[in-house]
Backbone and ligand atoms as CSV (ligand in chain L), in Angstrom:
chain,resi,resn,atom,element,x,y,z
A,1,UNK,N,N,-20.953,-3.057,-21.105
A,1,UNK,CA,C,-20.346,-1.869,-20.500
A,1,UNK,C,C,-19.654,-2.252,-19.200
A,2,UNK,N,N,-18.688,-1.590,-19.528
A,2,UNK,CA,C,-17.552,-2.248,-17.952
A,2,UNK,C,C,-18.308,-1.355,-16.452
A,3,UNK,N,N,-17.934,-2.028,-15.322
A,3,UNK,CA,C,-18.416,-1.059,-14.389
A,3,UNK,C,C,-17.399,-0.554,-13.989
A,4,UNK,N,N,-17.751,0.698,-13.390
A,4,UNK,CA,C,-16.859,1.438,-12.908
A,4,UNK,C,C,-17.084,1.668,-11.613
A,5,UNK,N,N,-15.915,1.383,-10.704
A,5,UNK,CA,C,-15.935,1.587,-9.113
A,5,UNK,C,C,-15.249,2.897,-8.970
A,6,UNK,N,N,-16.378,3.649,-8.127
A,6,UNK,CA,C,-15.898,4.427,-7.480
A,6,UNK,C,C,-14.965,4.801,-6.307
A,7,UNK,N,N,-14.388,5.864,-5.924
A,7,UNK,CA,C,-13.236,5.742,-4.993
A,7,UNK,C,C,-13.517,6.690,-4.085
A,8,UNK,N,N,-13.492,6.787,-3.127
A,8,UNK,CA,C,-14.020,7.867,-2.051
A,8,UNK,C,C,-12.101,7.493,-0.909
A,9,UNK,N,N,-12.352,8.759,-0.746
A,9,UNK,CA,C,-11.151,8.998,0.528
A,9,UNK,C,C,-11.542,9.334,1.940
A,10,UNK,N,N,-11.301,8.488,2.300
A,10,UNK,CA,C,-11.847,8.838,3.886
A,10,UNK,C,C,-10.710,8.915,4.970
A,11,UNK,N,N,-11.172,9.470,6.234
A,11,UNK,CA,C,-9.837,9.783,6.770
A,11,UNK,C,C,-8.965,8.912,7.796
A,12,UNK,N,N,-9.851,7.651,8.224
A,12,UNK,CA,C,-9.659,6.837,8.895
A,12,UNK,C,C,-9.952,5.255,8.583
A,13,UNK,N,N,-9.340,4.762,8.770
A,13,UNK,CA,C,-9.207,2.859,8.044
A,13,UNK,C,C,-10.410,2.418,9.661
A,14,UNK,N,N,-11.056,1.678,8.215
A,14,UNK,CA,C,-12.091,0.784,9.083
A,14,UNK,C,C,-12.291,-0.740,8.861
A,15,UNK,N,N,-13.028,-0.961,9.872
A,15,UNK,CA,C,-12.369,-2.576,9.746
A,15,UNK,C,C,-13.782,-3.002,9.199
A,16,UNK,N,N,-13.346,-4.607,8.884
A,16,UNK,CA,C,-14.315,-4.793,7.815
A,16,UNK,C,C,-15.494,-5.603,8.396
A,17,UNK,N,N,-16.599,-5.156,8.095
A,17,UNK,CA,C,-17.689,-5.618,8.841
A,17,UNK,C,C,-18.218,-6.791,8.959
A,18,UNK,N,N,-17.630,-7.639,8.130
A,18,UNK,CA,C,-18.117,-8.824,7.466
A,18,UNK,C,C,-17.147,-10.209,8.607
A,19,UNK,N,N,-16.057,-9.468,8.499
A,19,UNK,CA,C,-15.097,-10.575,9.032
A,19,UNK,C,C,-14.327,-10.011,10.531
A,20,UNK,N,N,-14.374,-8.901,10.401
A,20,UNK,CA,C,-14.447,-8.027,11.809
A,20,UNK,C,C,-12.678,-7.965,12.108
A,21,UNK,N,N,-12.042,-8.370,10.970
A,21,UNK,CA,C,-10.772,-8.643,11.064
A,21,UNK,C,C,-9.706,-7.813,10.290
A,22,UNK,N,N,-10.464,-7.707,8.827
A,22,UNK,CA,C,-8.976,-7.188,8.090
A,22,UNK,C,C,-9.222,-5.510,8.066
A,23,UNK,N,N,-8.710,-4.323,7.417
A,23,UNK,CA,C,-9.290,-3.368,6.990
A,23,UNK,C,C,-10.221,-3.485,6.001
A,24,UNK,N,N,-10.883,-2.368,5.814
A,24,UNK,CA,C,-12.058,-2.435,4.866
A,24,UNK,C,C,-11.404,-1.990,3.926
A,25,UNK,N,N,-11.472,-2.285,2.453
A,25,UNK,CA,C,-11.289,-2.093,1.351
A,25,UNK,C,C,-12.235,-1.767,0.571
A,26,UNK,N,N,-13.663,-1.652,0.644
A,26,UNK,CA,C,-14.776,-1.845,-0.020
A,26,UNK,C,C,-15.794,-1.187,0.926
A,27,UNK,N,N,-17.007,-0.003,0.543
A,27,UNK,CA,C,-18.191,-0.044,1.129
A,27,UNK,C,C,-19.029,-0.284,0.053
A,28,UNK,N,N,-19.630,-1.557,0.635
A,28,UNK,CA,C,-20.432,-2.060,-0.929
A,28,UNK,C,C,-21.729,-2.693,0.117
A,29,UNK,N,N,-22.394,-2.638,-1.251
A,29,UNK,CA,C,-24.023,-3.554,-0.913
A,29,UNK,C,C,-23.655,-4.924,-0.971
A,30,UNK,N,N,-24.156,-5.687,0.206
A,30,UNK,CA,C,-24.077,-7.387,-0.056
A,30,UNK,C,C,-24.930,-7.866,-0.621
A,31,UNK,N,N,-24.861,-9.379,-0.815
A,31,UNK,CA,C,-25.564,-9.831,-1.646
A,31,UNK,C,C,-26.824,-9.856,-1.124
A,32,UNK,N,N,-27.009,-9.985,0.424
A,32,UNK,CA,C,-28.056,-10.287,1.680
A,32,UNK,C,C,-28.684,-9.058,1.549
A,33,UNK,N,N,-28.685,-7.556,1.137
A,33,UNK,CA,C,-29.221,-6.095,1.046
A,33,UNK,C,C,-28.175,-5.047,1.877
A,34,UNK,N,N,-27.937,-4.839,2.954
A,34,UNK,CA,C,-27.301,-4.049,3.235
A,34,UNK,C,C,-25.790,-3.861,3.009
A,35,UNK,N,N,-25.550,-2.624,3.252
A,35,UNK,CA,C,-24.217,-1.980,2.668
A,35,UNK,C,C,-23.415,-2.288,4.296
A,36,UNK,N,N,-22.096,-2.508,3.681
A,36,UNK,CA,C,-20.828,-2.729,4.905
A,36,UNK,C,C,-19.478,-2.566,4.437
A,37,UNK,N,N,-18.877,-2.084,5.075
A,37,UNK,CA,C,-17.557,-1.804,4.679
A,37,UNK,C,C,-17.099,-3.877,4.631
A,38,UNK,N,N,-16.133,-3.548,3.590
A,38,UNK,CA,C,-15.767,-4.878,3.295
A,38,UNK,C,C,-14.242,-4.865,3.066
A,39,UNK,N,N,-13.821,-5.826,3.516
A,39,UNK,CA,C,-12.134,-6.297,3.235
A,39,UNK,C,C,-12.427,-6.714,1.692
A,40,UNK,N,N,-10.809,-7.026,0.988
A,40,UNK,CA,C,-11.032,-7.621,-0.044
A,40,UNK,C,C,-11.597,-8.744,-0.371
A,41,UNK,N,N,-11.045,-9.922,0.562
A,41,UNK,CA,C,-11.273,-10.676,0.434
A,41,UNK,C,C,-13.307,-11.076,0.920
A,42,UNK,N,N,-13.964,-10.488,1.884
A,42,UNK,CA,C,-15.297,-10.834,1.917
A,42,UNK,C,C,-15.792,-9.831,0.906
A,43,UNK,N,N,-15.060,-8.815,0.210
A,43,UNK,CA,C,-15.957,-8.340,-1.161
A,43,UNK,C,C,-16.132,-8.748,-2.285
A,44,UNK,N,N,-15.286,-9.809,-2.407
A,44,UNK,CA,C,-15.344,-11.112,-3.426
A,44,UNK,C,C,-16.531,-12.230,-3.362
A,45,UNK,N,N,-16.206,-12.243,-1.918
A,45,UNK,CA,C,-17.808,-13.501,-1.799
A,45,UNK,C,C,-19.254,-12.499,-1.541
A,46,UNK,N,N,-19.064,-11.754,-1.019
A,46,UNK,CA,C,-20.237,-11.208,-0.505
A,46,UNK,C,C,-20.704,-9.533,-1.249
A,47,UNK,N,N,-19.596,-9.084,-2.048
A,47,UNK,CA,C,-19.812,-7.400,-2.198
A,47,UNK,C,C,-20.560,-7.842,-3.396
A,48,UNK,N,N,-22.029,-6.363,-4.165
A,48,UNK,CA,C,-22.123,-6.412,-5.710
A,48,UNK,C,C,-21.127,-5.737,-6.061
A,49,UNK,N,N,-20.214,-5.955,-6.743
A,49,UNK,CA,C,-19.778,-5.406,-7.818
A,49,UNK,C,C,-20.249,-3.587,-8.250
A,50,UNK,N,N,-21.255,-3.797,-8.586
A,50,UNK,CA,C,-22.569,-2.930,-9.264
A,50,UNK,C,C,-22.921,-1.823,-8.415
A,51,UNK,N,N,-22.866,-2.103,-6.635
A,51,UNK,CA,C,-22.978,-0.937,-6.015
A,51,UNK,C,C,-21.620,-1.378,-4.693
A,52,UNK,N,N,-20.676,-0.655,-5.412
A,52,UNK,CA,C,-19.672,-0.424,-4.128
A,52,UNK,C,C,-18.603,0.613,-4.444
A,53,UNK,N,N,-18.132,0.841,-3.005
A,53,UNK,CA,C,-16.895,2.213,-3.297
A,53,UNK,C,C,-15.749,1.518,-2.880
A,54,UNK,N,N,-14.927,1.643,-3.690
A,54,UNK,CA,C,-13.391,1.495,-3.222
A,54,UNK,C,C,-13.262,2.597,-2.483
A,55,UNK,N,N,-12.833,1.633,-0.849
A,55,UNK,CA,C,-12.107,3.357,-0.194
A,55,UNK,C,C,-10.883,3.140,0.332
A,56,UNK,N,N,-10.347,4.329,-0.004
A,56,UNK,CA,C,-8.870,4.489,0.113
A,56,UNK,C,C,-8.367,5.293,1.762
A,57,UNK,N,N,-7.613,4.994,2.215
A,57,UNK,CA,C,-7.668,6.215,3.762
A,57,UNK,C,C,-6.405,6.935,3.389
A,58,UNK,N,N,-7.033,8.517,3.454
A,58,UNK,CA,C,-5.918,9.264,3.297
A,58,UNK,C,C,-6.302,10.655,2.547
A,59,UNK,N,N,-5.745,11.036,2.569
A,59,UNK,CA,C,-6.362,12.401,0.932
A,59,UNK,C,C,-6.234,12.266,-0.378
A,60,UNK,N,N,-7.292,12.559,-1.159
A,60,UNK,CA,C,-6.582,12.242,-2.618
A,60,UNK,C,C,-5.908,12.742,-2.810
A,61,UNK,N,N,-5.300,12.274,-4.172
A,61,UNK,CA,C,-4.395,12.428,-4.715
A,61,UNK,C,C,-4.562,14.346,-5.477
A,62,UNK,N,N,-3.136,14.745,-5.835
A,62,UNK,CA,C,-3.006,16.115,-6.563
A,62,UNK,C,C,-4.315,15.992,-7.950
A,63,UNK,N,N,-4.376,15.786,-8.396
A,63,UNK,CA,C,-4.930,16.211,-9.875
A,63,UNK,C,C,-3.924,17.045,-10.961
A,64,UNK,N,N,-3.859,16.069,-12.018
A,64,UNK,CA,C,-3.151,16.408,-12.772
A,64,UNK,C,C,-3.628,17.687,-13.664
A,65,UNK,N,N,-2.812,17.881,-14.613
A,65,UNK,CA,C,-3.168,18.807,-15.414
A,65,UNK,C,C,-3.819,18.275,-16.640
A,66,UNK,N,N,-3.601,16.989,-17.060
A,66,UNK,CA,C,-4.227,15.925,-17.860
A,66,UNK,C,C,-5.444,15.627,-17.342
A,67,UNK,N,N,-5.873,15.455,-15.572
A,67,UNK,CA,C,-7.237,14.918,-15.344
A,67,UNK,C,C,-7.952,16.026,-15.517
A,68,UNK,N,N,-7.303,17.575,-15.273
A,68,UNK,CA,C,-8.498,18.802,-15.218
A,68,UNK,C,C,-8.855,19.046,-16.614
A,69,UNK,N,N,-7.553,18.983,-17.409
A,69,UNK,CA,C,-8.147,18.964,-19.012
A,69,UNK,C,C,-9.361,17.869,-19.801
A,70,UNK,N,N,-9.061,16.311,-19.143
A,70,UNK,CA,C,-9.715,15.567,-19.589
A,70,UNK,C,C,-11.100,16.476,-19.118
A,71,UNK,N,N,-11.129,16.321,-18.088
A,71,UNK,CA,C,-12.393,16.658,-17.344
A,71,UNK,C,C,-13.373,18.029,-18.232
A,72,UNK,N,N,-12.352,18.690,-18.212
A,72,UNK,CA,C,-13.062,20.097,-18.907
A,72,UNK,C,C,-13.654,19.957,-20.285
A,73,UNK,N,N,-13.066,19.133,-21.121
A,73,UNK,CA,C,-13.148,18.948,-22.449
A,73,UNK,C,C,-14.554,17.994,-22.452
A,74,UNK,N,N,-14.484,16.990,-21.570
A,74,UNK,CA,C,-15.951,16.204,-20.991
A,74,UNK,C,C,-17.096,17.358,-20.567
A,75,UNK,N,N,-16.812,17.961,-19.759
A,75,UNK,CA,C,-17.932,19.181,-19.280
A,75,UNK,C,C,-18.471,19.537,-20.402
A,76,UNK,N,N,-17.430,20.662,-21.078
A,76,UNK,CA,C,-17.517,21.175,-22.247
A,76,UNK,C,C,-18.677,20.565,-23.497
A,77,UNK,N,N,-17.767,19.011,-23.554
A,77,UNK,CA,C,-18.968,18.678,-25.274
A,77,UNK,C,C,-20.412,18.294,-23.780
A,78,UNK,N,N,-20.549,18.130,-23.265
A,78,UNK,CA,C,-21.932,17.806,-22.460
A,78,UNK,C,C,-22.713,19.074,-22.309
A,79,UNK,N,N,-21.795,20.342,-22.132
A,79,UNK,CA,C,-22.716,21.137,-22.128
A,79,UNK,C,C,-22.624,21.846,-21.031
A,80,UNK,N,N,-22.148,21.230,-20.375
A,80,UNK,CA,C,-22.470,21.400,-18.866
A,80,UNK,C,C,-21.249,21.936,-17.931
A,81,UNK,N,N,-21.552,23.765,-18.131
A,81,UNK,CA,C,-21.070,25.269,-17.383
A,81,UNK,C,C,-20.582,24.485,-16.035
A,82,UNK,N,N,-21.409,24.170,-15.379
A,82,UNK,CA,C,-20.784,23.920,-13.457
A,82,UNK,C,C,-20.137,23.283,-13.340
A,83,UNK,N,N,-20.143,21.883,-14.553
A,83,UNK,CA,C,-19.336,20.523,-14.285
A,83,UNK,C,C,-18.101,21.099,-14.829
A,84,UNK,N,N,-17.656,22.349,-15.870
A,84,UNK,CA,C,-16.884,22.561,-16.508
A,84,UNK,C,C,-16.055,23.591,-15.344
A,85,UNK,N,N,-16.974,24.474,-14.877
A,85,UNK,CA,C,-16.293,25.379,-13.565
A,85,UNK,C,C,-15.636,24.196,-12.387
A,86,UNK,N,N,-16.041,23.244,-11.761
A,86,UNK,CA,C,-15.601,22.318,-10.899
A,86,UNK,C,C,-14.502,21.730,-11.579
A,87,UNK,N,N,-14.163,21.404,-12.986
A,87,UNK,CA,C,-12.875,20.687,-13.059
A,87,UNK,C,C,-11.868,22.158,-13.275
A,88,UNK,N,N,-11.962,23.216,-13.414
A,88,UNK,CA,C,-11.329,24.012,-13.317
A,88,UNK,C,C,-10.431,24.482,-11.660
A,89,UNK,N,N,-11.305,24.711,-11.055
A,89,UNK,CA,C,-11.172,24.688,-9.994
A,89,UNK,C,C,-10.936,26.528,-9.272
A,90,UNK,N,N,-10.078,26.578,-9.221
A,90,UNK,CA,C,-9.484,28.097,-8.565
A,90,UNK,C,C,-7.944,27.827,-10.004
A,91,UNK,N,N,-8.346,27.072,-11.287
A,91,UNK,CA,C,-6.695,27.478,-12.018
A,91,UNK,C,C,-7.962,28.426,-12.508
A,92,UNK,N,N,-6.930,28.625,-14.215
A,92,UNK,CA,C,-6.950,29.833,-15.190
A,92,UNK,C,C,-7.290,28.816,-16.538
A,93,UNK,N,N,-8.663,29.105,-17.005
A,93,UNK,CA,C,-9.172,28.303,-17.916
A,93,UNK,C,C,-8.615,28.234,-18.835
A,94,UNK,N,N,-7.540,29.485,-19.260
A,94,UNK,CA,C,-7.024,29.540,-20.709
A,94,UNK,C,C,-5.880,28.813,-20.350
A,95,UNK,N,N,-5.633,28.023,-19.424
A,95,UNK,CA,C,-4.354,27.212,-19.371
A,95,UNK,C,C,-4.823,25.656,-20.148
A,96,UNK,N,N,-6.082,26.023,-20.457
A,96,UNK,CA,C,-6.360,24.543,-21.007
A,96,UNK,C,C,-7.208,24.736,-22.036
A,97,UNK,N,N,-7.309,25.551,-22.615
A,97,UNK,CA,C,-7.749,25.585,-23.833
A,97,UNK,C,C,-6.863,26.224,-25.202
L,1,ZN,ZN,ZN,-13.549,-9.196,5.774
């Protein structure tokens, strides 16, 4: 099973803890135990893989009408009412069904 990195948006670029030099690209667990924001390059030698966030600085992105559908249709066969209300958002459900 592939891993999947998560992406968090934050509002300000931080520098990377490891090398104290580049921006951080990464808040990940090291190999040593604790978590640090990481550049790319020390998240290669030092980040797991397994527990880290890609972070991006800025706001996300719009959301498509393809990600709220994917999303809903996922809620939906799971079962799961709240996860299905959250990809909806404030639209009109019958726009996607
Ligand atoms: Zn670094």
């Amino acid at each position: 099973m592939a891993t999947r990195i998560r992406t968090a948006y934050i509002p300000d670029a931080r520098t990377c803890q490891m090398c104290d030099d580049e921006e951080a690209t990464y808040d990940a667990k090291t190999h040593g135990g604790p978590w640090a924001y990481m550049c790319d390059e020390c998240y290669s030698c030092e980040g797991s893989p397994r527990n880290a966030t890609r972070i991006i600085v800025g706001d996300p992105p719009e959301r498509t009408d393809d990600d709220i559908s994917r999303d809903l249709y996922a809620a939906i066969a799971a079962g799961d009412f709240d996860a299905a209300e959250d990809a909806i958002g404030d639209r009109d459900i019958s726009e996607f069904l």
